[in-house]
C-alpha positions as CSV (number, residue, x, y, z in Angstrom):
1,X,0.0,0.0,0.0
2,X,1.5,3.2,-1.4
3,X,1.4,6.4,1.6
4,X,-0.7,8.1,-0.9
5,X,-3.5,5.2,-1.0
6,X,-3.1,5.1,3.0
7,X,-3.5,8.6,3.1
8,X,-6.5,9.1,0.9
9,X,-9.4,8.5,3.4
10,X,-7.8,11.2,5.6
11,X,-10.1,14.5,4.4
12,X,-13.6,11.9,4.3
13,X,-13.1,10.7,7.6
14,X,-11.3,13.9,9.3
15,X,-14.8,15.8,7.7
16,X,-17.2,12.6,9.7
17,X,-15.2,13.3,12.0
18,X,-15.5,16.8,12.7
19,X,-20.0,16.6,12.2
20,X,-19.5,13.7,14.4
21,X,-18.1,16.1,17.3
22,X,-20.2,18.7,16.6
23,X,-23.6,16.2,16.9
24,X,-22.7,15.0,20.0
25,X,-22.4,18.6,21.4
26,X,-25.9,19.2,19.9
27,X,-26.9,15.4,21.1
28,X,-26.0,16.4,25.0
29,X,-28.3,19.8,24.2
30,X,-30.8,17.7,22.7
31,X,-31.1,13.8,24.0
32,X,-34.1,13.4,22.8
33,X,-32.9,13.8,19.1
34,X,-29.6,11.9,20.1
35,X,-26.1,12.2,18.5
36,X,-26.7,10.1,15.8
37,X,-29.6,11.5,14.1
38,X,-27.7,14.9,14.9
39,X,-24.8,13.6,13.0
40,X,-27.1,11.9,10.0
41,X,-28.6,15.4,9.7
42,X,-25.5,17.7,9.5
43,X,-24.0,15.4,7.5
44,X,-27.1,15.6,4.1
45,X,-26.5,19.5,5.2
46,X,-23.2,19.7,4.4
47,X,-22.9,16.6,1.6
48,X,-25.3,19.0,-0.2
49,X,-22.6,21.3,-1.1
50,X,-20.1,20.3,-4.0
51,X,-16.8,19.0,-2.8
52,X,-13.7,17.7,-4.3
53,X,-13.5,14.1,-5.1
54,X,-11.0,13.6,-2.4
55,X,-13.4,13.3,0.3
56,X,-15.4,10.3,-1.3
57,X,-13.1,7.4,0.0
58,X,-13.0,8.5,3.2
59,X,-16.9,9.0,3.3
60,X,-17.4,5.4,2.1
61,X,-14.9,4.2,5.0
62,X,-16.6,6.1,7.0
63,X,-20.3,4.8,6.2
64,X,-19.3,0.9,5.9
65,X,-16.5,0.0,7.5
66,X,-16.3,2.5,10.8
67,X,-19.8,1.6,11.3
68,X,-18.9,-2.5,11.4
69,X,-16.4,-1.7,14.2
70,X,-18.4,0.9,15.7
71,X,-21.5,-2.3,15.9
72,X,-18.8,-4.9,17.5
73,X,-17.7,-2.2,20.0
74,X,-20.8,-1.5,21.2
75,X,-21.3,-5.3,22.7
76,X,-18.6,-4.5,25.2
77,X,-21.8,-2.4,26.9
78,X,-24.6,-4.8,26.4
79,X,-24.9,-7.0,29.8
80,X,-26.3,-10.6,28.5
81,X,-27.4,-11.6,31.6
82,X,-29.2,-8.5,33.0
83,X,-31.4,-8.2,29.8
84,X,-32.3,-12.1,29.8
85,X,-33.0,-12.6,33.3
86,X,-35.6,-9.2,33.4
87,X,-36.9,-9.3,30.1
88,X,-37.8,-13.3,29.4
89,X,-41.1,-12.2,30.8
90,X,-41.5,-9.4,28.1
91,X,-39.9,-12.1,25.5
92,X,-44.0,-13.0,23.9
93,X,-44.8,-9.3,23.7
94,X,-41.6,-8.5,21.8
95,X,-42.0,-11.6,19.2
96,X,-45.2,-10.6,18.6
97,X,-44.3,-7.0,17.6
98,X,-41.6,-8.5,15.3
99,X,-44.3,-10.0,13.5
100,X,-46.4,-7.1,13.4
101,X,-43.6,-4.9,12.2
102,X,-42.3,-7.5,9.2
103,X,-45.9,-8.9,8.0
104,X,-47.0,-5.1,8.4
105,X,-44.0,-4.1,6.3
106,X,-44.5,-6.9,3.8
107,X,-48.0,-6.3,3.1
108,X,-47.9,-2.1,3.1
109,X,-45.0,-2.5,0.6
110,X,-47.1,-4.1,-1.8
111,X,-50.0,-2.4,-1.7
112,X,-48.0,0.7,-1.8
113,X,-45.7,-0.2,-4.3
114,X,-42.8,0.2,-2.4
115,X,-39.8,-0.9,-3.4
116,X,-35.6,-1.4,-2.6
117,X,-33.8,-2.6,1.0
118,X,-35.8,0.5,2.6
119,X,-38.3,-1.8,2.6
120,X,-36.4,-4.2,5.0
121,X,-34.6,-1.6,6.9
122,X,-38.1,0.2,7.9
123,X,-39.1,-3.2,8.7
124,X,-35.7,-3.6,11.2
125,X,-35.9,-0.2,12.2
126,X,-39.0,-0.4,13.3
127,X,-39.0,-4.4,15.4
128,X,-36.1,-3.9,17.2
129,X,-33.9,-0.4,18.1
130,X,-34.6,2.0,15.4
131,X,-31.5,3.7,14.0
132,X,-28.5,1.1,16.2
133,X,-30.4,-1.6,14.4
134,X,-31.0,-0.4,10.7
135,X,-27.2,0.3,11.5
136,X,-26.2,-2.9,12.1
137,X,-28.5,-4.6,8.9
138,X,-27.5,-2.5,6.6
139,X,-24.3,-3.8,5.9
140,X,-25.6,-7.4,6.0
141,X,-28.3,-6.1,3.2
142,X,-25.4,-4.4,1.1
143,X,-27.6,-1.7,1.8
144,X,-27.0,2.2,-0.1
145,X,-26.2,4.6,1.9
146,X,-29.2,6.7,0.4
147,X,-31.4,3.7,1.4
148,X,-29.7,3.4,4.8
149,X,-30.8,7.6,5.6
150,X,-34.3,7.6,4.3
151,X,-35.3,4.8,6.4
152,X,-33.3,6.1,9.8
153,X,-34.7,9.5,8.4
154,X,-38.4,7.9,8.7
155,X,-37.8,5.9,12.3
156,X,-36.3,9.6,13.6
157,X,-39.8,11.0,13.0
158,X,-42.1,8.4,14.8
159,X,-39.8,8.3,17.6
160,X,-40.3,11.9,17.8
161,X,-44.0,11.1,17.5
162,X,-43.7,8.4,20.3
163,X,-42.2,10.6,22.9
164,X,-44.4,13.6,22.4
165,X,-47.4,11.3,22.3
166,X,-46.4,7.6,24.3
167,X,-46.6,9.6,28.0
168,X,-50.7,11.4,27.8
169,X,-51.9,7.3,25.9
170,X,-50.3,5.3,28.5
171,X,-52.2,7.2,31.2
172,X,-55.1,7.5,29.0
173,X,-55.2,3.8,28.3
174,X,-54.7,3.7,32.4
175,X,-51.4,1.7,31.9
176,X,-49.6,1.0,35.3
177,X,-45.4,1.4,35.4
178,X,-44.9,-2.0,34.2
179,X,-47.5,-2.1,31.2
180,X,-46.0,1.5,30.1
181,X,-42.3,0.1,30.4
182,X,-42.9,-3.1,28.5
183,X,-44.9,-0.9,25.9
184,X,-42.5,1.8,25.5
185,X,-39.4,-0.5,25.5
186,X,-41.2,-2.5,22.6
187,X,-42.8,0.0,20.1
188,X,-40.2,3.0,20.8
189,X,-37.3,2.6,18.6
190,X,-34.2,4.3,19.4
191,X,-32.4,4.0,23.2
192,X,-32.2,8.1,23.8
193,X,-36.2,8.0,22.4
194,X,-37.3,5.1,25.3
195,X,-35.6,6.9,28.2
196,X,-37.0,10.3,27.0
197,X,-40.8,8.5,27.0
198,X,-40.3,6.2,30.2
199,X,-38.7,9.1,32.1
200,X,-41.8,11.2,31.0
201,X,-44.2,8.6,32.9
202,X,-42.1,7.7,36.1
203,X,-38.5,6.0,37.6
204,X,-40.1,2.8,37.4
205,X,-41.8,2.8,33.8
206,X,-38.3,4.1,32.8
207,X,-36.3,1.1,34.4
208,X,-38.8,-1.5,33.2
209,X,-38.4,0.0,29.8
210,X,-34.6,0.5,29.4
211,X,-34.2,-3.1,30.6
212,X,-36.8,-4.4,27.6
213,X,-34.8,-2.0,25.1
214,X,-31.8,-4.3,26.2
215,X,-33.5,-7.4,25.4
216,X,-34.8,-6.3,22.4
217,X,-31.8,-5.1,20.4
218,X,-30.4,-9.2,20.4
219,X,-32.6,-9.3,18.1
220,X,-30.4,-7.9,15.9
221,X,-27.5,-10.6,15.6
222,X,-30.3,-13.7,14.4
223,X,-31.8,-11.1,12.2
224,X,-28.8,-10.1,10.9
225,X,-26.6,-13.5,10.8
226,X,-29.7,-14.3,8.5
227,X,-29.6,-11.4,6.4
228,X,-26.4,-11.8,5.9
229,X,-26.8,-15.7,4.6
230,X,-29.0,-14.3,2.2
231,X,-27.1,-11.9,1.0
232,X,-24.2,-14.5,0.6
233,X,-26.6,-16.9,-1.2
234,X,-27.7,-14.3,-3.6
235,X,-24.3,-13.7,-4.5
236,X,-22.9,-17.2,-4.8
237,X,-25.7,-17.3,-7.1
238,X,-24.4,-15.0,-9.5
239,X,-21.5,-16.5,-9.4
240,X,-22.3,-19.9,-10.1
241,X,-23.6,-18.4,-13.5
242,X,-20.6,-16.5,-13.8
243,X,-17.2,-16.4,-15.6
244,X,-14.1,-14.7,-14.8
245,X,-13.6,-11.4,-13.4
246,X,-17.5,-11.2,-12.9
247,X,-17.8,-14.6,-10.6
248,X,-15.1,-13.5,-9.0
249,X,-16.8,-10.0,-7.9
250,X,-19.8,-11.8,-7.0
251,X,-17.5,-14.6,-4.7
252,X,-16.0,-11.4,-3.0
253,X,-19.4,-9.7,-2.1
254,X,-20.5,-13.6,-1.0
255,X,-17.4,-13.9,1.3
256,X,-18.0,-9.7,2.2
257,X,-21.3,-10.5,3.4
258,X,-20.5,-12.5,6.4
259,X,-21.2,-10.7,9.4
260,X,-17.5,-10.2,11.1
261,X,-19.2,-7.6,12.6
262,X,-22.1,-9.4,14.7
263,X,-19.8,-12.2,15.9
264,X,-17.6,-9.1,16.9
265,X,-20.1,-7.8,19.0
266,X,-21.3,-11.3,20.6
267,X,-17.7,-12.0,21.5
268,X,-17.6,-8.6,23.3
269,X,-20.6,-8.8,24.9
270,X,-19.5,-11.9,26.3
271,X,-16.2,-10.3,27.7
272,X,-17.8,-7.7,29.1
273,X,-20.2,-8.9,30.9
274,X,-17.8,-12.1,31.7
275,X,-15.5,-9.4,33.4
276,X,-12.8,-11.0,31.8
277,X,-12.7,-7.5,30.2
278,X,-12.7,-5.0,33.2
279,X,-15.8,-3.2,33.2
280,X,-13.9,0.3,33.7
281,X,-12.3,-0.9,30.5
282,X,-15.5,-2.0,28.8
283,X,-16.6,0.7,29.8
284,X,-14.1,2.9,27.4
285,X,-14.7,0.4,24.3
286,X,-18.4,1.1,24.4
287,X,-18.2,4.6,24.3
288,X,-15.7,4.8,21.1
289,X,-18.2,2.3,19.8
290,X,-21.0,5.2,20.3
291,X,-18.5,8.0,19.4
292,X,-17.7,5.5,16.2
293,X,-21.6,5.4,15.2
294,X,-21.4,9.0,15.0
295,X,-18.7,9.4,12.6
296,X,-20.5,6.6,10.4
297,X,-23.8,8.0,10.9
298,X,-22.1,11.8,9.3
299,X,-20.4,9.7,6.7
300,X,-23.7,8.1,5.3
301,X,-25.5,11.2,5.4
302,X,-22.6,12.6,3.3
303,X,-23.0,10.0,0.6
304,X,-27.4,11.0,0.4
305,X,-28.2,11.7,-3.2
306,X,-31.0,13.6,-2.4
307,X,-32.4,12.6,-5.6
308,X,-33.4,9.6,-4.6
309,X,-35.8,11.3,-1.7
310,X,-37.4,13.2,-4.3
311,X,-38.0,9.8,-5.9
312,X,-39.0,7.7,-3.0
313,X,-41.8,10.4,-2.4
314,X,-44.5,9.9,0.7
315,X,-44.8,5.7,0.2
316,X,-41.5,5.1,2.0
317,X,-42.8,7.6,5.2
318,X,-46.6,5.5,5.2
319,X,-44.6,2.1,5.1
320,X,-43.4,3.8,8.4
321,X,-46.0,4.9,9.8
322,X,-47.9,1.3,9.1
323,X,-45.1,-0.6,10.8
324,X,-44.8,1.8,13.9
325,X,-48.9,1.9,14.3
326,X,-48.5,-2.0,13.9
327,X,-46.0,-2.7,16.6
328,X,-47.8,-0.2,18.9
329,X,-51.4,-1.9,18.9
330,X,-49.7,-5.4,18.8
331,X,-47.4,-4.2,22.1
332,X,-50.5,-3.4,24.0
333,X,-53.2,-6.5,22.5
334,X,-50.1,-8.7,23.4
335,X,-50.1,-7.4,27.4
336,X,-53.9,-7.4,27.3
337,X,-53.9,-11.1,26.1
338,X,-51.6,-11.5,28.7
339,X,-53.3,-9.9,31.5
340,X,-50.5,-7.7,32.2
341,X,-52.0,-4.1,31.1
């Protein structure tokens, strides 16, 4: 490797960079929001203005690669224990909003005509952590980065919905601490989002619901270990009716699908909570691992076309809305079957 091809990613990722520190500032100011939607923003801003070409590999590292290690580093904070011992008892409520959220997703789509990997992603998004969890897929669905913002774009704005709305139903519905918890931790999407709506209601909705958050994002290494088989499948496809140069670029995106980056993050959650990484220390990995989603968050929203917004048009954003509405009213007929409202 010549010091000019080592060097070339420097002005993409020292840009990331630099929106990534500037969203977390705004992310403290505004938790709600969170860093990483702060970073996805700033990032369409400012990838909206012409720049020289020698910002584009260090965007794309930025986007892919920086956000597989970012995903790994974040096991180091995700206690396996803790999340399975408290939330088995939320474990029917959360399947069944899974299967509200894809069978909503695959039916809406087809009505709506909605094409692409947004499809999926919304899908994700929506069943399991919102933004950390589209994150995590979209490499495993070779994803585009202009795929990968509209459908964090879309989650963003029903979390905003849940935690200006989630607090005045729960009490409406007369939901005790518990109910509200399991409800808010299911159907709300991103961490910063759950907090904001569990702290809204009381300590004890907000504890229930953190710990079912927890639970809920493993989720994303079966999802994604399958996504990632399919996507693997798909390409030793082509391959197999392939010659030359082509079946070899199709064998590279089979052996590129594999999901290093999920078996990264198993083998530090099990560190971590194992001790066999000190927690001080685990501590430290996890938040470069959050500080490392914000770089990668800046650097997709620097690769946004925003052509292809203009062409998605409303469908995408109703595909959202159906999914959330779906894992909402399946949260709380799933507790009400269960006599736990």
């Amino acid at each position: 490797m010549t010091v000019q091809r080592f060097l070339a990613p420097v002005p993409g990722l020292a840009l990331a960079g630099a929106l990534a520190t500037v969203a977390y500032v705004a992310g403290k100011a505004a938790p709600i929001i969170g860093g990483p939607v702060f970073a996805l923003a700033f990032g369409i801003l400012v990838g909206l203005a012409p720049r020289p070409a020698c910002f584009d590999s260090g965007q794309r590292l930025a986007s892919k690669k920086t956000l597989q290690v970012a995903v790994a580093l974040l096991g180091f904070g995700m206690d396996f224990g803790r999340a399975l011992s408290v939330g088995s008892s939320s474990i029917v409520v959360m399947l069944s909003t899974l299967l509200a959220s894809f069978a909503t997703a695959f039916l809406v789509s087809r009505a709506l005509r909605v094409r692409g990997k947004t499809v999926g992603l919304i899908a994700i998004g929506t069943a399991i952590c919102g933004a950390s969890a589209i994150a995590a897929a979209a490499p495993a669905m070779d994803a585009d980065d202009d795929e990968t913002a509209y459908a964090i774009s879309t989650i963003f704005a029903f979390n905003v919905a849940a935690v200006l709305i989630f607090p005045y139903l729960g009490r409406f519905l007369g939901l005790s601490p518990e109910g509200f918890g399991v409800w808010a931790g299911t159907a709300v999407n991103d961490t910063s989002s759950v907090v904001a709506v569990g702290m809204a209601f009381g300590p004890e909705a907000l504890e229930v619901a953190t710990v079912v958050k927890l639970t809920r994002t493993l989720f994303i290494v079966p999802i994604v270990l399958a996504l990632s088989a399919r996507t693997a499948r798909l390409a030793r496809r082509s391959s197999s009716a392939a010659t030359g140069p082509r079946a070899e670029s199709a064998l590279g995106r089979s052996a590129s699908a594999f999901p290093w980056f999920v078996i990264g993050f198993v083998v530090a959650s099990a560190l971590g909570t194992s001790g066999i990484v000190p927690a001080d220390a685990a501590s430290a990995l996890a938040s470069i691992g959050k500080a490392l989603v914000l770089v990668a968050m800046a650097g997709v929203g620097l690769g946004v076309k925003p052509a292809m917004f203009r062409a998605a048009g409303w469908r995408p954003l109703a595909l959202g809305l159906a999914c959330w509405a779906a894992v909402a009213a399946s949260s709380l007929a799933a507790q009400a079957a269960l006599g736990r409202w």
